[in-house]
SESEMAR-656809 format. One record per residue (C-alpha): residue in three letters; x, y, z. Coordinates in nm, 4 decimals, decimal comma. Example, Ala and Ser with C-alpha at 12.3 -4.5 7.8 and 13.67 -1.06 7.14 Angstrom:
% SESEMAR-656809
ala 1,2300 -0,4500 0,7800;
ser 1,3670 -0,1060 0,7140;
% end
This chain:
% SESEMAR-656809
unk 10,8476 8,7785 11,4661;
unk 10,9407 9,1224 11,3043;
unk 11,0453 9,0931 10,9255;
unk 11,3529 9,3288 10,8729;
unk 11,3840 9,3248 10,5419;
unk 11,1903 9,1514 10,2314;
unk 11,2852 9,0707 9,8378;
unk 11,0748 9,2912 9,6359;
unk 10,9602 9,0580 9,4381;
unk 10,7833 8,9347 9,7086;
unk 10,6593 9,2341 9,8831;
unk 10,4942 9,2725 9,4705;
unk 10,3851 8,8965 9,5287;
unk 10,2087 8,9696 9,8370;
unk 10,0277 9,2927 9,7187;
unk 9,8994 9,0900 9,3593;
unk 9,7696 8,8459 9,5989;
unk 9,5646 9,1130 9,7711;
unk 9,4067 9,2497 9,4193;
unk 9,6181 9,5202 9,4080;
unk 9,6916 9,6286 9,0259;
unk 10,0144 9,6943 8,9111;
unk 10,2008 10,0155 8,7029;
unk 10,5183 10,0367 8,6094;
unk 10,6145 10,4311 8,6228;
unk 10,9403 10,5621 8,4856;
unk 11,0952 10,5213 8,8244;
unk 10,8682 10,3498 9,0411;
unk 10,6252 10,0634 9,0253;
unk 10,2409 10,1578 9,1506;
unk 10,0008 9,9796 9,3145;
unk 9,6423 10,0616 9,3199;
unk 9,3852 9,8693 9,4960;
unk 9,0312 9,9429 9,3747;
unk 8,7175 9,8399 9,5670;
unk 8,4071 9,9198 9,3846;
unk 8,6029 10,1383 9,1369;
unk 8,7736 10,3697 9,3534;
unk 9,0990 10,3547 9,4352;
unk 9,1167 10,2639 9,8172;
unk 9,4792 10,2091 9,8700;
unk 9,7900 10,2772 9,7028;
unk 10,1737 10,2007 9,7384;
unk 10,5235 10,2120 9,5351;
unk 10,8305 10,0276 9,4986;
unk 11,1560 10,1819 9,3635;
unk 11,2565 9,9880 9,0297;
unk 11,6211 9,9542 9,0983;
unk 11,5419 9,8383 9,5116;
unk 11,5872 9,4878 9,5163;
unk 11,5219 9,4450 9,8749;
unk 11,2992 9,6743 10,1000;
unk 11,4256 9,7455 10,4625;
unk 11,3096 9,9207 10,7144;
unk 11,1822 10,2340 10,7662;
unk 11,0357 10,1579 10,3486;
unk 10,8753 9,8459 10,4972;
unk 10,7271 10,0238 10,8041;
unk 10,5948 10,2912 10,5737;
unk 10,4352 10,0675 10,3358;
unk 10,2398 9,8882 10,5944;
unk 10,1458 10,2367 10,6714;
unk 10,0186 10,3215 10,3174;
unk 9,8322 9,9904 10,3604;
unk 9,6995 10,0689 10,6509;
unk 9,7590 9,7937 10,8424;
unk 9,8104 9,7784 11,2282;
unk 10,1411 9,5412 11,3016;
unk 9,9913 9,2379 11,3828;
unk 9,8163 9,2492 11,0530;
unk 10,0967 9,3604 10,8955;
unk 10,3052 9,0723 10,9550;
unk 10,0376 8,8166 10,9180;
unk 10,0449 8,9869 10,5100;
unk 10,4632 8,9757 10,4911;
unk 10,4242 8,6156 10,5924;
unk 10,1365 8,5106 10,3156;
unk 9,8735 8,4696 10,5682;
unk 9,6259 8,7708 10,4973;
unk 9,3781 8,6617 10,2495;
unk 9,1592 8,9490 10,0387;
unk 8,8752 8,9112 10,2256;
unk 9,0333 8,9914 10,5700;
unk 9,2219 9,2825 10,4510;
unk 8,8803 9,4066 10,2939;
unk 8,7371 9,3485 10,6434;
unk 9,0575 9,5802 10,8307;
unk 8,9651 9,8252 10,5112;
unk 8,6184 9,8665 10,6448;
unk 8,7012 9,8955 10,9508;
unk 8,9768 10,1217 10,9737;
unk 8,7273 10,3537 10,7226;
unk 8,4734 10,3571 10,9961;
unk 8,7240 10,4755 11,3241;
% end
């Protein structure tokens, strides 16, 4: 199942959920995710988007760094912080 489109309150949900931390910039909100105390990952969401669509969802899985498989299984609530740690260390070692 391909998700089209997403509230971005939950995309923000999802990425919390992960460990990502959050900043709210004059026009976008940040998302950092540090491992170890370096920032490993990073994403944004507009302020005034109340839904993201695609291509902004493709790209974030992108800046995420998650194949599509993975990337669905975190839209739909199923990737815990430990797995996507696990892709992380993978994907650094390719």
């Amino acid at each position: 199942m391909k998700i089209r489109t997403l509230p971005a309150r939950k995309l923000r949900s999802l990425l919390l959920k992960l460990g990502f931390e959050e900043e709210r910039g004059t026009h976008h909100v940040f998302f950092y995710l540090r491992h170890r105390g370096v920032i490993v990952v990073r994403t944004k969401i507009s302020h005034g988007v109340t839904e993201i669509t695609q291509p902004i969802l493709g790209l974030v899985g992108k800046q995420l760094k998650l194949g599509r498989r993975d990337f669905e299984s975190f839209l739909q609530g199923r990737l815990t912080k430990e797995e996507y740690l696990r892709i992380l260390q993978g994907s650094a070692t390719d």
